[in-house]
N, C-alpha and C positions, 0 to 999 in steps of 0.2 A: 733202219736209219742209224748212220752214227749221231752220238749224241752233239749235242755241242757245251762246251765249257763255260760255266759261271765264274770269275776271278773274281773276287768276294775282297774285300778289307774292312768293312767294316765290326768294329770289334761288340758292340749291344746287340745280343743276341734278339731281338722283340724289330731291330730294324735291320737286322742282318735275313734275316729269316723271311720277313715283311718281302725286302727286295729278294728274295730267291723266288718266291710265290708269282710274287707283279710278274719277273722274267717270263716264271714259267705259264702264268696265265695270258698274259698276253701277247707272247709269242708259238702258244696255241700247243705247248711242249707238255709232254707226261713228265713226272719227277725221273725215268730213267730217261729219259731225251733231252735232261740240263744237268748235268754233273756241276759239283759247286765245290773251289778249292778255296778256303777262307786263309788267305795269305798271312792277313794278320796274324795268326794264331800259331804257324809257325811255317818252318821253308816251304815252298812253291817247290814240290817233287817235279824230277824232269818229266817235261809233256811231250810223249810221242805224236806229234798235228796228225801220222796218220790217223788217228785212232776219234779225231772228230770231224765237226762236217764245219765250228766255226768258233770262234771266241769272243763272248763278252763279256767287257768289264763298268764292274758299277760302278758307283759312286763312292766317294771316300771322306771321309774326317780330318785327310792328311790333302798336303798344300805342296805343291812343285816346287811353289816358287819361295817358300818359305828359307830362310836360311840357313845353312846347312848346320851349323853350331847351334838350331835352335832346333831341329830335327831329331829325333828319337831316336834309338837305336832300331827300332821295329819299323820306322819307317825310311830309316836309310838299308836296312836290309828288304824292305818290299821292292824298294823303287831300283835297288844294282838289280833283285829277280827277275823283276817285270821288264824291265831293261834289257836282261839276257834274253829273257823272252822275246821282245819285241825284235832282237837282232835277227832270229830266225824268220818269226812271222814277218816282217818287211820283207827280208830276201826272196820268200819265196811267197809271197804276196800272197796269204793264204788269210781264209775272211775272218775280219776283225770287225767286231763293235764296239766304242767304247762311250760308256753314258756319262756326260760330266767329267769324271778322272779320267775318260780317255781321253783330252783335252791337254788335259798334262803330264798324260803318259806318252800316248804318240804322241803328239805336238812336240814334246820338249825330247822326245828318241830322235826326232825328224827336224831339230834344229831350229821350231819355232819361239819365239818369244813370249812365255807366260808371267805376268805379272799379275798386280790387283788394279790394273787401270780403270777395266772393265766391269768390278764385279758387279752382280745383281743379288738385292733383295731376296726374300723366301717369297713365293707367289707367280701370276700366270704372266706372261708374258706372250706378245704376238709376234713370231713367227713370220718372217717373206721369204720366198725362196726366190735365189735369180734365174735366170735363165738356165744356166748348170743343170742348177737343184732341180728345175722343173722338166730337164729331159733323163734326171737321173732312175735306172733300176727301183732303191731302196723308197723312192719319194714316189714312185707312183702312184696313183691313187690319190696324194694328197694334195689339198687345193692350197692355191698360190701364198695365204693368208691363213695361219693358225694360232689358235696359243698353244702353251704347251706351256710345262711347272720347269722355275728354275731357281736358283741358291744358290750363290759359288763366291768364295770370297776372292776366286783370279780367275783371268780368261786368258785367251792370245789376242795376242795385240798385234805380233805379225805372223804372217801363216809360214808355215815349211817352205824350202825352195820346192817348185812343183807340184804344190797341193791345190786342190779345185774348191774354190767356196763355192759349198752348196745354200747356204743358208743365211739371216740376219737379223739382230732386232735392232731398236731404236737403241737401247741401251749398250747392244755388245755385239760390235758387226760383224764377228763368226762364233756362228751357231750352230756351224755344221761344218765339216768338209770333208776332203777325201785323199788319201795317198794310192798313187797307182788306180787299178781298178777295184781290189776288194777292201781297202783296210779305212771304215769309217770312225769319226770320233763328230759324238756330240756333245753342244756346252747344257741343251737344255735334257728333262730327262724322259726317255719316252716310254719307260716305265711307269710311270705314277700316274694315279688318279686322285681324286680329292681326297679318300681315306686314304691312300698310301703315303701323301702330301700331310697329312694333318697325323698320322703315325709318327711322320719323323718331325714332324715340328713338335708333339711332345717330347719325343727322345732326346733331341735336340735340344732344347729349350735353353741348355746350358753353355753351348759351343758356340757361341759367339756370334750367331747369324744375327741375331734379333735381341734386344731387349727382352729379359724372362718374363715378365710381369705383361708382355702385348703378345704372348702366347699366344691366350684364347682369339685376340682381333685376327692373328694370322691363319690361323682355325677358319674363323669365321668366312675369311675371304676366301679358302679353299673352299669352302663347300658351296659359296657363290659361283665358284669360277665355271664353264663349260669347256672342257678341256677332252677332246674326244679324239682328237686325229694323231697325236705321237705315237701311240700304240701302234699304228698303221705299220712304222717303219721296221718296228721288231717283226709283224708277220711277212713284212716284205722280204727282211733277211735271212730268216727261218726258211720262207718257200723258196728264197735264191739260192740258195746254200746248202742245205738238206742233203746229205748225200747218203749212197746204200754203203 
């Protein structure tokens, strides 16, 4: 099987590491079937797509929609990379996942609007799918109402011209959707589970998601939560995509 690609940004190696694991456990992958390139840490070498079966990208530290004078120099050279990238993967509609920063990766390649209108909280959140969502490949198996962990300080507010919502919650009405046929992007993460969830709310503690000192309560409500079915959608993509 060719492998498929990890695009990694996050620079704490304890939650960078964390999410290569989640990837690759629950998308059912051995450590040589996720290749992982940690952008942050220096150029995105050019990627021959022959040479995998698919691409995802995790979550990030870093903000789309942030202003550009207020952006790094590491993350305005992630986001022209990912950029370059994405010109090709859109052309040639080759499968894309993107968990959270794909949201404002594609989203904002594809000319959607990302702002902070939307954002949400650290903690579980439910999950609808519309109609779309419920006849799509990557969603099968799961049922119409889920939660699923989310965190983001911006979401979209309007979608791409010709992007399909698959997905919504009370708080941020795309949750999901889709460019062409293969190139998904999610806002919640369907990586995590309560310890992956409560990993990065330590690491985190400090980046602005939360008050530091209501750490532990955020803690606590991950390990209350039952958050079981996001997972679903990485073996969905795994088994759709998989190629020799």
């Amino acid at each position: 099987m060719k492998p498929f690609l990890l695009l990694a940004t996050r620079a704490e190696d304890a939650a960078a590491d964390g999410e290569y694991q989640a990837f690759q456990r629950f998308g059912g992958l051995a450590p040589d079937q996720l290749h992982r390139v940690r952008a942050e840490s220096g150029p995105i070498p050019h990627l021959d797509l022959n040479h995998y079966s698919g691409i995802i990208v995790g979550g990030s530290p870093f903000n789309s929609s942030d202003p550009e004078e207020d952006k790094s120099g590491v993350q305005r050279r992630v986001e022209r990379e990912i950029g370059e990238l994405l010109d090709r993967v859109v052309a040639a509609d080759f499968p894309f996942l993107g968990a959270c920063y794909g949201v404002g990766t594609l989203g904002r390649h594809q000319g959607a609007v990302i702002d902070r209108t939307f954002a949400e909280p650290i903690g579980p959140a439910s999950i609808t799918l519309n109609p779309a969502g419920a006849e799509d490949p990557l969603l099968s198996g799961v049922p119409a109402s889920f939660d699923a962990f989310v965190g983001h300080k911006e979401a979209c507010t309007t979608l791409p011209v010709g992007a399909v919502l698959l997905a919504s919650s009370a708080s941020c009405p795309v949750q999901m959707f889709r460019i062409r046929e293969n190139l998904y992007a999610t806002q919640f993460h369907p990586e995590l589970d309560a310890d992956g969830l409560v990993q990065r709310i330590d690491v985190y503690r400090n980046a602005g998601y939360f008050p530091p000192e209501e750490a532990e309560d955020y803690m606590a409500r991950a390990r209350a939560s039952r958050v079981e079915w996001p997972s679903a959608i990485l073996r969905n993509f795994v088994d759709r995509y998989a190629a020799e």
